[in-house]
Each structure stands twice: as structure tokens, then as C-alpha cells.
C-alpha positions in Angstrom: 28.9 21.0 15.6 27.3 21.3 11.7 23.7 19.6 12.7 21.3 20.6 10.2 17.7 19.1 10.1 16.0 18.2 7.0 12.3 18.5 5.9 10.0 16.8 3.6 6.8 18.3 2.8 4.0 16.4 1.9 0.3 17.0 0.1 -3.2 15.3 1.5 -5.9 15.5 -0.2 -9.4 14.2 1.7 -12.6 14.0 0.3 -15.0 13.7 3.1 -18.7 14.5 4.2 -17.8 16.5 6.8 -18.5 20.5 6.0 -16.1 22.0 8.8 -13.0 19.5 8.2 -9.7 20.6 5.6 -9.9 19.2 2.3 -6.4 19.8 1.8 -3.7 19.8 4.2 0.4 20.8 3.8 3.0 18.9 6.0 6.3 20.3 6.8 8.2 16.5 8.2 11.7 16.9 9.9 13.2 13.5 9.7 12.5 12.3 12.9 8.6 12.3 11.4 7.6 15.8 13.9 5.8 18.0 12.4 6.8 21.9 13.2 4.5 23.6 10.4 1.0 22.9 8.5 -1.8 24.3 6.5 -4.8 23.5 6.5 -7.3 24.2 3.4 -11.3 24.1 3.4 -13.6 23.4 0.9 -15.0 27.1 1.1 -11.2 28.2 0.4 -10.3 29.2 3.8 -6.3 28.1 4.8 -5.1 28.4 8.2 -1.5 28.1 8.9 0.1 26.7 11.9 3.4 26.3 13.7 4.7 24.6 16.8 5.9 28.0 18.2 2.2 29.2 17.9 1.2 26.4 20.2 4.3 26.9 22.3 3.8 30.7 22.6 0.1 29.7 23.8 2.0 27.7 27.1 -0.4 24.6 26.8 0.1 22.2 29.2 3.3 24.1 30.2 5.3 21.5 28.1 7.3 22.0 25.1 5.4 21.3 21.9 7.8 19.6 18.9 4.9 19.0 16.3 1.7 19.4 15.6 0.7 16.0 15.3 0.8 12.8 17.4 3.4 10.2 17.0 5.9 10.1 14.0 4.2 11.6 10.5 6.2 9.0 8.9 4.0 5.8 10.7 0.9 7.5 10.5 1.2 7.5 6.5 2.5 3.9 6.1 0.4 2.0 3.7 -0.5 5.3 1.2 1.1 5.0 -1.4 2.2 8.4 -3.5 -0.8 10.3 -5.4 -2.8 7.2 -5.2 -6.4 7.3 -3.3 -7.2 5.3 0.1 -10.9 4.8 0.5 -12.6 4.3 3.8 -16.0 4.3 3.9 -17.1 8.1 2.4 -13.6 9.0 2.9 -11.0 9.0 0.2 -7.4 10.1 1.4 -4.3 10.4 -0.5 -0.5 11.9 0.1 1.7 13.3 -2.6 5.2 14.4 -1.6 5.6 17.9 -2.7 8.7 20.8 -3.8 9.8 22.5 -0.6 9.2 25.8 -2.7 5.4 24.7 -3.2 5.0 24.7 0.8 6.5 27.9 1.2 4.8 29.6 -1.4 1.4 28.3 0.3 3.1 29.7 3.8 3.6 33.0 2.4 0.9 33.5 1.0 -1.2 32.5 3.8 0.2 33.1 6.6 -1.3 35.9 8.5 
């Protein structure tokens, strides 16, 4: 069997109030919408990279862990349209698909 899965990677950029949230965040999206890899980016430059098999490795809940966020990626970012800001309140959200080499660079670089 030749199964291969394929990724997306995708861009968020958040303005927000909040001091201790990311202000940029990287997605790594298999096709199903699971999430196995992100980054997250603070406003004081701080990134902090994470993987399913980190959360895995941890044993939480004793289940298996297949992304790092809830439900399909895919349905949570229905409505934002590429590059273009959502505003909510004093929040301002927006997703830009991204190069696969851009994420990995950001991985590398990152990743401790």
C-alpha cells in the first residue's frame, strides 16, 4: 500500500489585548484537518514549538493524541478568508496559507 498524507500549512496572525496569548501562530494541517505540529509566536518574540508526539510522549489521559487542536482545522477556519482580517471585538484574526518550506524553516529554527 502507497498511502502518503499530505499537509497544508497555514499562517494566523491575532492582534489581541491579552499580554501572555501568541500573536502568531504556524499550523501544520494533514487533510483530514488534524493538526500534528505548531508554533506558537509571542509579542515579546518567544516561539514555542509543539508536536502531537510531545503530548503523546507525556501519556495524558492515556489516549492517543492525533492533533493539537480540537475538531477538524479545516471547520474551525471556515469563513476567513486568505490574508484578510476578521474583527471581533479588540480582536483582529487573520489566516494566510503558507510554503511548506516557510514552516520548516520556523521549526528548525525554533525547535528546541
Amino acid at each position: 500500500m502507497n498511502w502518503r498524507m499530505s499537509f497544508s500549512y497555514y499562517r494566523c496572525d491575532w492582534i489581541h489585548p491579552e499580554s501572555d496569548e501568541p500573536v502568531v501562530i504556524y499550523y501544520e494541517v494533514d487533510d483530514v484537518g488534524d493538526v500534528p505540529r505548531l508554533i506558537d509566536v509571542f509579542a515579546d518574540g518567544r516561539h514555542q514549538c509543539m508536536a502531537v508526539v510531545d503530548v503523546a510522549l507525556l501519556g495524558v489521559n492515556r489516549r492517543r493524541i492525533t492533533s493539537l487542536v480540537e475538531g477538524s482545522f479545516y471547520d474551525g477556519i471556515k469563513g476567513l478568508v486568505d490574508g484578510i482580517f476578521f474583527e471581533e471585538g479588540q480582536e483582529r484574526i487573520s489566516m494566510t496559507r503558507i510554503a511548506a518550506d516557510k514552516f520548516e524553516t520556523e521549526w528548525r529554527t525554533h525547535r528546541l
